[in-house]
DOLODO-683615 format. One record per residue (C-alpha): residue number from 1; residue in one letter; x, y, z. Coordinates in nm, 2 decimals. Example, Ala and Ser with C-alpha at 12.3 -4.5 7.8 and 13.67 -1.06 7.14 Angstrom:
residues 2
<node num="1" residuo="A" east="1.23" north="-0.45" up="0.78"/>
<node num="2" residuo="S" east="1.37" north="-0.11" up="0.71"/>
This chain:
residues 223
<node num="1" residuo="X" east="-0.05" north="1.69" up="-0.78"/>
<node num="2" residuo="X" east="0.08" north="1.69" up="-0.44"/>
<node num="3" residuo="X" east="0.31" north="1.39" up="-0.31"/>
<node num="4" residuo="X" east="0.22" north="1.22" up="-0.01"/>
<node num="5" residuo="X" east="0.41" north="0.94" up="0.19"/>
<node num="6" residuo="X" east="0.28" north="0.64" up="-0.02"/>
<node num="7" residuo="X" east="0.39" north="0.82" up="-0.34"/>
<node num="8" residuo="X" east="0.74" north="0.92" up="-0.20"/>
<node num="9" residuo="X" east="0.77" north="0.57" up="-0.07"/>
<node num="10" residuo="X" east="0.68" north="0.41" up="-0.38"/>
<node num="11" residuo="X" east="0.95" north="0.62" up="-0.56"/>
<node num="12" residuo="X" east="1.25" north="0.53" up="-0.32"/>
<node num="13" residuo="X" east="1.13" north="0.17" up="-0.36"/>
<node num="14" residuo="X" east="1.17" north="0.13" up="-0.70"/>
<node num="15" residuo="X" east="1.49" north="0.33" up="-0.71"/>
<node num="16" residuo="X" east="1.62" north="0.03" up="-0.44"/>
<node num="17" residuo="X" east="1.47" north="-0.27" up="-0.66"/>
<node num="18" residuo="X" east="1.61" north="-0.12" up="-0.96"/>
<node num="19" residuo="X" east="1.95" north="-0.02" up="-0.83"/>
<node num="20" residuo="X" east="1.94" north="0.32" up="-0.85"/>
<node num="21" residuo="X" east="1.99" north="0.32" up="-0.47"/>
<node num="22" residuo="X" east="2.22" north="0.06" up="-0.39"/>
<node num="23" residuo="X" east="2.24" north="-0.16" up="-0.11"/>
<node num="24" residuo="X" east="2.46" north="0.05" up="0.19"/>
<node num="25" residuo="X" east="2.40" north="0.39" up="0.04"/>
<node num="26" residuo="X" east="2.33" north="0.65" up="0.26"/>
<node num="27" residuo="X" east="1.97" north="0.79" up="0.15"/>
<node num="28" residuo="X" east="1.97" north="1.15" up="0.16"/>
<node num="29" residuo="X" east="1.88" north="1.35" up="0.44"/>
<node num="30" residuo="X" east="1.50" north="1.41" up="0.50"/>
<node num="31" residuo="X" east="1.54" north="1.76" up="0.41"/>
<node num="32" residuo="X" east="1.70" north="1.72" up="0.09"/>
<node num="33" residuo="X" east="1.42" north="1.45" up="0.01"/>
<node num="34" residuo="X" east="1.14" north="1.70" up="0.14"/>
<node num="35" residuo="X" east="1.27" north="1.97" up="-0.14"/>
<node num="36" residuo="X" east="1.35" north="1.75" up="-0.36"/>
<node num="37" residuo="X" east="1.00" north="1.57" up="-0.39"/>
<node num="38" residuo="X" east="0.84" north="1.95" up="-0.22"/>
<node num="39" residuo="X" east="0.68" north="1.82" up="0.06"/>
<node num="40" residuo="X" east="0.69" north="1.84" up="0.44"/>
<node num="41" residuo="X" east="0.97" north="1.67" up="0.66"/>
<node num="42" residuo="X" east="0.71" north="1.47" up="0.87"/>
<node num="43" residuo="X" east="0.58" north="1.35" up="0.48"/>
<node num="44" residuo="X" east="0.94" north="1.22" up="0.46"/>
<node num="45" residuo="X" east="0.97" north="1.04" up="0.77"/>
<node num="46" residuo="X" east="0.64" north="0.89" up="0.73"/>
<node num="47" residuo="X" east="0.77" north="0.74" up="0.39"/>
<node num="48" residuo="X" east="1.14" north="0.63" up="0.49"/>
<node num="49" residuo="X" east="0.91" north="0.47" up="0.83"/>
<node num="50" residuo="X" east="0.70" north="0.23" up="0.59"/>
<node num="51" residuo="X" east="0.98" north="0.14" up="0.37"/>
<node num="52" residuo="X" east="1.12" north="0.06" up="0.69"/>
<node num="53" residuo="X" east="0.92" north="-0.14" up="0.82"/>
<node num="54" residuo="X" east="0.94" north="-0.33" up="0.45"/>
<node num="55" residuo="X" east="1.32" north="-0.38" up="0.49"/>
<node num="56" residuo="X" east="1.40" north="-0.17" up="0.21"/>
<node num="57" residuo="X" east="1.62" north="0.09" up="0.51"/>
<node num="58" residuo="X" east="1.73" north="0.12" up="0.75"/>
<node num="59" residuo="X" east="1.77" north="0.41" up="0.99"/>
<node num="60" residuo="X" east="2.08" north="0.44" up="1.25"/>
<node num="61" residuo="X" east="2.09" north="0.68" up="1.52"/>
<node num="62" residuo="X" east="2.29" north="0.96" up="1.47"/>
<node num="63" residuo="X" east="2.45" north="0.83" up="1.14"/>
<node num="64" residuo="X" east="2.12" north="0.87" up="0.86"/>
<node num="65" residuo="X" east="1.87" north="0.59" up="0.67"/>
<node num="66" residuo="X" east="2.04" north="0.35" up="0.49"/>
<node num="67" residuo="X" east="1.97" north="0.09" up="0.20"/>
<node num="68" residuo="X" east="1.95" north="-0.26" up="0.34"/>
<node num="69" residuo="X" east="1.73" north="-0.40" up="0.05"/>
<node num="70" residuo="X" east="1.94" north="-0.62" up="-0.20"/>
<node num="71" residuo="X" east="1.74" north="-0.64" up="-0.56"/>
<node num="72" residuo="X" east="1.65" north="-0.89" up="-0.74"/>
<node num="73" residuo="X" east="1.72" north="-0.81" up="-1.10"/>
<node num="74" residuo="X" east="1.41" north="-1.07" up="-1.18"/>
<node num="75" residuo="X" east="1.15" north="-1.01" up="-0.91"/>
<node num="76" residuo="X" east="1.20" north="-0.61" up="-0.98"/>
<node num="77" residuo="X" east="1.18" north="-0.69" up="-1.34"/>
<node num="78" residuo="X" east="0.87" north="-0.87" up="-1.30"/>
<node num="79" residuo="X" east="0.70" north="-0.57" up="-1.03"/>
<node num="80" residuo="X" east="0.78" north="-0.29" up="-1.29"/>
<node num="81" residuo="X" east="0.61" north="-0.50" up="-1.60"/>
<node num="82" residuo="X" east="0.27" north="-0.63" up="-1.40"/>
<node num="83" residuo="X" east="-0.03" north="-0.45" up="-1.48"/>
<node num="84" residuo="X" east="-0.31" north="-0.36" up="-1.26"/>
<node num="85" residuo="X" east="-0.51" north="-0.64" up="-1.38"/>
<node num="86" residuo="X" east="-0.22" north="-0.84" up="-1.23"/>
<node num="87" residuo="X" east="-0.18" north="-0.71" up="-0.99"/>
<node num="88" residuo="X" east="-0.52" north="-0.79" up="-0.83"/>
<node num="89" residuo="X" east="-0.47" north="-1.16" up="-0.93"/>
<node num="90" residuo="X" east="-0.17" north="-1.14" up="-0.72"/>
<node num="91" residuo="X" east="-0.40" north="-1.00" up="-0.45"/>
<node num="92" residuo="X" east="-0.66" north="-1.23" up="-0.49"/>
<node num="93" residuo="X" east="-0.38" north="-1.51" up="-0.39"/>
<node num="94" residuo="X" east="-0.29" north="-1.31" up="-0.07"/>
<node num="95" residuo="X" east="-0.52" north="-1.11" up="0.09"/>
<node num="96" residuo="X" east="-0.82" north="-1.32" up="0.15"/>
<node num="97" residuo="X" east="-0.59" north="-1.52" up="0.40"/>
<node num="98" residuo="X" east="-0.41" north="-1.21" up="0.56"/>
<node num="99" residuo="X" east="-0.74" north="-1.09" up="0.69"/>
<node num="100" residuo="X" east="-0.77" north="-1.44" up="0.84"/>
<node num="101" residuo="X" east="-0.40" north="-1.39" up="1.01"/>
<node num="102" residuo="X" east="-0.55" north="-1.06" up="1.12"/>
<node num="103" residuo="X" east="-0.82" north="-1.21" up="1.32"/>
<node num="104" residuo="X" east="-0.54" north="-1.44" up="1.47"/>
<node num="105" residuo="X" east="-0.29" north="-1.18" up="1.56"/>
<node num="106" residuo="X" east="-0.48" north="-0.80" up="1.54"/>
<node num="107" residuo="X" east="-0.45" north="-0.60" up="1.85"/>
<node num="108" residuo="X" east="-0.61" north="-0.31" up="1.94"/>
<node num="109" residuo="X" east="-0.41" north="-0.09" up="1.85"/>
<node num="110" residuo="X" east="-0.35" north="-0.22" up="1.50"/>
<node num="111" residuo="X" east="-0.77" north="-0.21" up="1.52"/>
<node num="112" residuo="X" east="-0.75" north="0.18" up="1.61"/>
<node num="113" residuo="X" east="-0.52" north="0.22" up="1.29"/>
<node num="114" residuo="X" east="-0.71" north="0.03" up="1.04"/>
<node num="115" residuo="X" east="-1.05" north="0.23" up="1.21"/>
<node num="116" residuo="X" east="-0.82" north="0.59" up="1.15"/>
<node num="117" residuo="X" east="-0.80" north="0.50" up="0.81"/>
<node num="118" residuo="X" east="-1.18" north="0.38" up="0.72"/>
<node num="119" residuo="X" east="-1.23" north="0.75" up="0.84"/>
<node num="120" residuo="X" east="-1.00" north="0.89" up="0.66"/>
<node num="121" residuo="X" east="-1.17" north="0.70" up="0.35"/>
<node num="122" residuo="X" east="-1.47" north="0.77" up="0.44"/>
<node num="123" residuo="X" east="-1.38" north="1.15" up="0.41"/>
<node num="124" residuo="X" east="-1.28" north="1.12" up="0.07"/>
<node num="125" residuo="X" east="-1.55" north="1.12" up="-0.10"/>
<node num="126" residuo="X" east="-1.51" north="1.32" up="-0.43"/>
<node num="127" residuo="X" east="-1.17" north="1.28" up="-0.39"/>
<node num="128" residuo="X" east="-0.95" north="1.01" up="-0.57"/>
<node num="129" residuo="X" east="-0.62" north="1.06" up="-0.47"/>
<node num="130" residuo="X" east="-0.64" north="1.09" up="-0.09"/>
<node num="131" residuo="X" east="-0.92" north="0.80" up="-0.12"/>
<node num="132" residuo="X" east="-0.63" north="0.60" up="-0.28"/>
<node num="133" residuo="X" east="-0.37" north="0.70" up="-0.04"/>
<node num="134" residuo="X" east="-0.55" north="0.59" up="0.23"/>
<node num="135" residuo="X" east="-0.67" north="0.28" up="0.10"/>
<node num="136" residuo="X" east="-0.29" north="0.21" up="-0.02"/>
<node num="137" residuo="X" east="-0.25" north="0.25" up="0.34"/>
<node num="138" residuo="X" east="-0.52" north="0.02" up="0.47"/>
<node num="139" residuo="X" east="-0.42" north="-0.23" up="0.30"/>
<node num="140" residuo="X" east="-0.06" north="-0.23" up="0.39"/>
<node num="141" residuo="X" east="-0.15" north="-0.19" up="0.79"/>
<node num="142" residuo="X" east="-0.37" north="-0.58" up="0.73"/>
<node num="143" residuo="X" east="-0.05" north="-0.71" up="0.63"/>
<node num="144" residuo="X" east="0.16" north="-0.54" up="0.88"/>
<node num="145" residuo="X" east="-0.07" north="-0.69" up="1.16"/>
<node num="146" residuo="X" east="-0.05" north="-1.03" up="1.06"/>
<node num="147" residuo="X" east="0.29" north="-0.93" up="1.15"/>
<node num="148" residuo="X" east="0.46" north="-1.16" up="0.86"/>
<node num="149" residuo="X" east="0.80" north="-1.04" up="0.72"/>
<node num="150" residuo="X" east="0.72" north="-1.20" up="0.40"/>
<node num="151" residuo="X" east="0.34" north="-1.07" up="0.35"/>
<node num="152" residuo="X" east="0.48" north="-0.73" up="0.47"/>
<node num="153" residuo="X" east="0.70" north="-0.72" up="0.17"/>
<node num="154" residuo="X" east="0.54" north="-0.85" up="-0.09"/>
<node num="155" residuo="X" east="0.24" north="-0.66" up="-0.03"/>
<node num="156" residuo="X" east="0.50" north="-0.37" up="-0.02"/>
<node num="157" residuo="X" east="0.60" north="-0.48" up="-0.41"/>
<node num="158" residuo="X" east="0.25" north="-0.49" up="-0.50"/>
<node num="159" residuo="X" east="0.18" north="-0.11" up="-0.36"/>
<node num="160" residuo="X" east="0.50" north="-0.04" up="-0.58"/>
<node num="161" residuo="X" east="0.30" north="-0.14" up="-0.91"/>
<node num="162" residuo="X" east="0.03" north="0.09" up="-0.77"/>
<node num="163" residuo="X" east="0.22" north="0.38" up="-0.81"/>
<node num="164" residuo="X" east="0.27" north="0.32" up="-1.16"/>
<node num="165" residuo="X" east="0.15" north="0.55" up="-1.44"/>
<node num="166" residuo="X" east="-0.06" north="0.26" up="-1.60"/>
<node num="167" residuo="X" east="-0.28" north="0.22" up="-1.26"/>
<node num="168" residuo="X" east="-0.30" north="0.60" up="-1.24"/>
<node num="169" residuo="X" east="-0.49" north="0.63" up="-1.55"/>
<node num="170" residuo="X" east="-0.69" north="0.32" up="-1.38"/>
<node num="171" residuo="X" east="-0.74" north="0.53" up="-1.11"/>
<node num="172" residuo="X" east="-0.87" north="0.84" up="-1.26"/>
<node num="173" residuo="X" east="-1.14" north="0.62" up="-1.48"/>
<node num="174" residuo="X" east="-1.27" north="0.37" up="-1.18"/>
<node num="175" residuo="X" east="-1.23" north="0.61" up="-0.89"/>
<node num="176" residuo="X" east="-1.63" north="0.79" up="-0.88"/>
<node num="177" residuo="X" east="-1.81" north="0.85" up="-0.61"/>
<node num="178" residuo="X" east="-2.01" north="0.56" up="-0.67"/>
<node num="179" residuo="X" east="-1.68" north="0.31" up="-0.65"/>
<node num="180" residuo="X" east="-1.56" north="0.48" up="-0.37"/>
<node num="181" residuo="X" east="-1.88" north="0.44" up="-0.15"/>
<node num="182" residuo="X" east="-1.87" north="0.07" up="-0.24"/>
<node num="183" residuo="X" east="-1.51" north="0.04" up="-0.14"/>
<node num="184" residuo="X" east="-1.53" north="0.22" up="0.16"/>
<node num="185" residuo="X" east="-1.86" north="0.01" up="0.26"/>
<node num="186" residuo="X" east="-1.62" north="-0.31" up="0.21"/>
<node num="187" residuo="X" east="-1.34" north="-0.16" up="0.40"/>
<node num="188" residuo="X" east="-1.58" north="-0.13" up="0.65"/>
<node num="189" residuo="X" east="-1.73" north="-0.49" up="0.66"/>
<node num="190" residuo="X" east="-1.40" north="-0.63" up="0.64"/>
<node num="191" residuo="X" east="-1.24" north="-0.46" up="0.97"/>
<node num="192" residuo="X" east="-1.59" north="-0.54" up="1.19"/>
<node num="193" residuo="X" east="-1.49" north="-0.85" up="1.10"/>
<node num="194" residuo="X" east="-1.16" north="-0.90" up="1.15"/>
<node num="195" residuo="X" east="-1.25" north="-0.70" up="1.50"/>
<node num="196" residuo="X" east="-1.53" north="-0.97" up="1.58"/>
<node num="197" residuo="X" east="-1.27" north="-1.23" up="1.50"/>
<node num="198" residuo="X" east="-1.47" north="-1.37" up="1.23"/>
<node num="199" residuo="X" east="-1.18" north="-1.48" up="0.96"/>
<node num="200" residuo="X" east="-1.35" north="-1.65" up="0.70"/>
<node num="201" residuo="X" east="-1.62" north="-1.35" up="0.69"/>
<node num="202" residuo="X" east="-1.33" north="-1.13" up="0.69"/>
<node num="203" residuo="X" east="-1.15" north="-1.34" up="0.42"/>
<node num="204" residuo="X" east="-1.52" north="-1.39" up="0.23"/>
<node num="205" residuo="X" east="-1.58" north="-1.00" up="0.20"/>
<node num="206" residuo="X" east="-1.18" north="-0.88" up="0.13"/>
<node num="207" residuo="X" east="-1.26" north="-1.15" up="-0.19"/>
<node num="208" residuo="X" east="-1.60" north="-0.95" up="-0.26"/>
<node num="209" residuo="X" east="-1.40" north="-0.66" up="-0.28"/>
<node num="210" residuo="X" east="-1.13" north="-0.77" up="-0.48"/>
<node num="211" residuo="X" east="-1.38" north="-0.89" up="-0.72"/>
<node num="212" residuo="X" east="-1.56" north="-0.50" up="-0.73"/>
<node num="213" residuo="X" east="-1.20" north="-0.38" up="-0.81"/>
<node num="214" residuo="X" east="-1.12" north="-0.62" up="-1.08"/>
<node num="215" residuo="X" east="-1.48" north="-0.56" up="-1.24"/>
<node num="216" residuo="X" east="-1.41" north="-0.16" up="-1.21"/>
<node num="217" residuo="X" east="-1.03" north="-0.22" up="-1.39"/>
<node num="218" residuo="X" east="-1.20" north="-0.47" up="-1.66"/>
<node num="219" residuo="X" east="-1.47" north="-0.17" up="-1.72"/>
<node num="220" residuo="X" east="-1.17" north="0.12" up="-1.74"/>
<node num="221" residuo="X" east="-0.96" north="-0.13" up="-1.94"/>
<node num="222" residuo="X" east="-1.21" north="-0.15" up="-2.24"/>
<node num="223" residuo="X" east="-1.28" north="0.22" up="-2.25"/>
């Protein structure tokens, strides 16, 4: 399966919660990481961008990315262990009220990303793994425009537990055509709102589809 940016990203940042890449260490340069993982430099750049803009690196002119993320050993602990079931409690607690900070502080262009990627959704159909890229992606752009450090990276965690093996095999059970219509409808409903400045609509339909996604787990989880 090819690699894109989320699934790069996802791989560097558990390497820096774990350790493996400790805090100060010169990452490797982006074409070393584009053979390593067999993917395009742009691919790369896109990844070592997000994790970024999650304070996992930085990058310094002339000089290469660097690890600015210190772990801790509990918090990482506690990322690589939750499930996917967990993992949408943990959502349920925060994202309802990011698409309220969304209305708040959303600005057009954060609007013409989050509409880039409903399209880009909405071109998936029949297929799972750009569907889920993308929708990793739309869902880290909400917290990125409520433009909060702290949502930014702990919604970055959460996407970290998505790249697990566990929610893979979730995501090749729940991830139908049928599910993915009714995910990209939400996705839909949920920026219109946000765009209307309507935040307790917006916050009302992200818990809808939280709920859709924890029915769809509960489903795959008893097959």
């Amino acid at each position: 399966m090819k690699l894109g940016a989320a699934d790069i990203a996802a791989t560097l940042r558990r390497e820096i919660q774990k350790g493996e890449r400790r805090q100060h260490e010169r990452l490797p340069a982006e074409r070393h990481l584009a053979t390593e993982y067999g993917v395009a430099r742009n691919t790369v750049r896109e990844a070592l961008n997000r994790l970024e803009d999650e304070h996992f690196v930085e990058t310094r002119p002339g000089s290469g990315t660097y690890v600015t993320f210190q772990p801790q050993e509990t918090a990482a602990k506690a990322v690589e262990q939750a499930n996917p079931l967990e993992l949408i409690d943990a959502r349920f607690a925060l994202e309802p009220h990011i698409c309220r900070l969304c209305v708040i502080h959303g600005r057009r262009a954060d609007f013409d990303k989050l509409e880039a990627l409903c399209a880009r959704m909405e071109a998936s159909a029949g297929d799972p793994v750009g569907f889920a890229e993308a929708d990793t992606e739309f869902h880290r752009v909400l917290a990125e425009t409520t433009g909060n450090g702290l949502l930014i990276w702990i919604i970055g965690q959460i996407n970290s537990v998505r790249s697990q093996d566990e929610w893979n095999r979730m995501r090749q059970l729940t991830l139908d055509d049928g599910i993915i219509a009714q995910y990209n409808t939400q996705h839909r409903q949920i920026l219109n709102a946000i765009k209307t400045r309507e935040p307790e609509r917006a916050a009302n339909i992200m818990k809808e589809h939280l709920e859709t996604a924890r029915l769809s787990l509960t489903r795959a989880a008893a097959t």
